[in-house]
C-alpha positions as CSV (number, residue, x, y, z in Angstrom):
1,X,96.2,-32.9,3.0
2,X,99.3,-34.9,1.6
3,X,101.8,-37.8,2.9
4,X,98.5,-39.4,5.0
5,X,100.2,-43.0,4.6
6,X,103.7,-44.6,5.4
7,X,105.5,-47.5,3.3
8,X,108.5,-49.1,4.5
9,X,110.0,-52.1,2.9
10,X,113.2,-54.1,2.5
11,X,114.4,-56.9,0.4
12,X,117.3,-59.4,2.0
13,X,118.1,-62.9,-0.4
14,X,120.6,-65.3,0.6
15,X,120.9,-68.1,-1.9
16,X,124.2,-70.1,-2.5
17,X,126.6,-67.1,-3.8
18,X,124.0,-64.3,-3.9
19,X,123.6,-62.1,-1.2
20,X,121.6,-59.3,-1.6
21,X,120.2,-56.6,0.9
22,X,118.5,-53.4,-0.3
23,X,118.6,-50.3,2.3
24,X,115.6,-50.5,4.0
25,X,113.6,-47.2,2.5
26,X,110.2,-45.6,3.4
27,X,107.9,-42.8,1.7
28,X,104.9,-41.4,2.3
29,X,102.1,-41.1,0.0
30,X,98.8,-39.3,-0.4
31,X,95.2,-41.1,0.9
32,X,92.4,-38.5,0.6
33,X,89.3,-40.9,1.5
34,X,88.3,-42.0,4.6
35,X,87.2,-45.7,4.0
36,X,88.9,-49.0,5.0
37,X,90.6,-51.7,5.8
38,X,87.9,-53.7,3.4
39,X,86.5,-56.2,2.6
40,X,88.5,-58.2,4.8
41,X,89.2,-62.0,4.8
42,X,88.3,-64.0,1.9
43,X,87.7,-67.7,1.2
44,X,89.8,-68.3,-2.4
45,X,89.0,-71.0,-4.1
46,X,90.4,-73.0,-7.2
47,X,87.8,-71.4,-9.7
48,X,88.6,-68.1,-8.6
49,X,86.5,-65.2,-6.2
50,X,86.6,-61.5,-7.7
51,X,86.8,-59.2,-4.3
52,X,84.0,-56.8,-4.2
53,X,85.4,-53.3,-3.2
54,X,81.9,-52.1,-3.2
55,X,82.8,-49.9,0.2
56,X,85.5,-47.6,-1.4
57,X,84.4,-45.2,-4.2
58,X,87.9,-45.9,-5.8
59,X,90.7,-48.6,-4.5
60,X,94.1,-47.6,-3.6
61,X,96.8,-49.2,-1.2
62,X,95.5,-52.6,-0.8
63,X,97.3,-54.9,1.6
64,X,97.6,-58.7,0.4
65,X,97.7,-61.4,3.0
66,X,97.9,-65.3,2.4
67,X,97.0,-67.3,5.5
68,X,97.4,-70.4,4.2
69,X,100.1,-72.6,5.3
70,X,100.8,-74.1,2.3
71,X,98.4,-72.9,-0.7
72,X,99.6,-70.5,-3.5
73,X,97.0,-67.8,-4.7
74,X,97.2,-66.0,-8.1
75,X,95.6,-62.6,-8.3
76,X,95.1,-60.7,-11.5
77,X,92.4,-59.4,-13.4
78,X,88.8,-61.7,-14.7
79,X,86.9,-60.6,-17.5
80,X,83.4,-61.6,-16.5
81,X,82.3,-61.5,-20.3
82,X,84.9,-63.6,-21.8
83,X,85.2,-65.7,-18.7
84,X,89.3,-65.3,-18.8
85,X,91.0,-64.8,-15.7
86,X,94.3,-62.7,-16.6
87,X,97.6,-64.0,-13.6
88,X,99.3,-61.2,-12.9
89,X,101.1,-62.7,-9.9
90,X,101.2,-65.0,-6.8
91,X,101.0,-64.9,-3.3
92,X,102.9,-67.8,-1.4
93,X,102.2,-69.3,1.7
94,X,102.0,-66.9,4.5
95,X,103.2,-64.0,2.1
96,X,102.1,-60.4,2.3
97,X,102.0,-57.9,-0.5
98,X,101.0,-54.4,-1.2
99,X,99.8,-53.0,-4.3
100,X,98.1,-49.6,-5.4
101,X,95.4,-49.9,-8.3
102,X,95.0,-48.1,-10.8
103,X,92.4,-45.2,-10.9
104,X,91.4,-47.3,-14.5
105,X,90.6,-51.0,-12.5
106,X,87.2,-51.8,-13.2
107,X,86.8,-50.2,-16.7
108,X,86.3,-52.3,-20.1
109,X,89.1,-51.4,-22.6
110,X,87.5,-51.6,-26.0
111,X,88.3,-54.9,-28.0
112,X,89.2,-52.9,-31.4
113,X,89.9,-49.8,-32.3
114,X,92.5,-47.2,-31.7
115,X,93.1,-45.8,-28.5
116,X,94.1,-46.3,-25.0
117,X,90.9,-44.6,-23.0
118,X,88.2,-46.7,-21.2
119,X,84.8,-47.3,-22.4
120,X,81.4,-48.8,-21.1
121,X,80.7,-49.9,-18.2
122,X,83.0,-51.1,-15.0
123,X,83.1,-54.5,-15.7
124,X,86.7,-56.4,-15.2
125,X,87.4,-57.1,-11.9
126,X,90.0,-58.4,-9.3
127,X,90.6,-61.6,-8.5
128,X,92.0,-64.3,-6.6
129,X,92.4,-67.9,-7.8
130,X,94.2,-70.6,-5.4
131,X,96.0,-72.7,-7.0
132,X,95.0,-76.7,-5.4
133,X,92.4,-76.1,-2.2
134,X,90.1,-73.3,-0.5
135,X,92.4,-70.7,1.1
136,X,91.8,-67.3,3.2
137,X,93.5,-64.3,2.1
138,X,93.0,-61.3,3.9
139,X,92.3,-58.3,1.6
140,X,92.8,-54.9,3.1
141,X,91.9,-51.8,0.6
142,X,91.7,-48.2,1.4
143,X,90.2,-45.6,-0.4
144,X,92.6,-43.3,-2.7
């Protein structure tokens, strides 16, 4: 099967001169598993949670969802053997975002070396990191 999922989106900004509106577009996209929403809502806190998608053989779509009303989350990736948490981006107040991950999220990349492939074993994660207080952000992944 093919086209098993729907995206819509639009972007409208109105700031002082700038007005912007993109036409609102839609595609469909291919999800061949069977599993999700998961994990589901999750308490962030300022030292950062990694979200477990231990359900899904391999994450996909995942639907971001900050239900705060006034804390900003970062989400990016943590390296549990150098300790480093890597921002990728943020997730404002009451925002929602969707992302698709990468078929390599998970791996090691080697330190050294040539090369762009992925060796041992799956050990950088996904994480969230509020930025001042505990927060819930619902995290809803599907299977590829």
């Amino acid at each position: 099967m093919s086209d098993e999922a729907r995206v819509r989106m639009s972007l409208e900004i109105t700031s002082g001169n700038l007005n912007y509106r993109s036409y609102p577009t839609d595609y469909n996209t291919d999800v061949t598993g069977q599993k999700g929403p998961t994990p589901g809502a999750i308490t962030v806190t300022v030292y950062g949670e990694d979200v477990s998608f231990s359900e899904l053989v391999s994450p996909g779509l995942c639907m971001l969802t900050n239900q705060d009303d006034t804390e900003t989350v970062d989400y990016g990736i943590h390296d549990p053997e150098s300790d480093k948490f890597y921002p990728l981006g943020e997730i404002r107040a009451g925002e929602k975002y969707l992302l698709r991950f990468s078929e390599d999220m998970g791996s090691e990349y080697p330190g050294a070396g040539t090369g762009t492939g992925t060796s041992g074993p799956k050990t950088n994660a996904f994480r969230l990191r509020s930025r001042t207080g505990d927060c819930i952000v619902l995290v809803e992944a599907f299977e590829v």
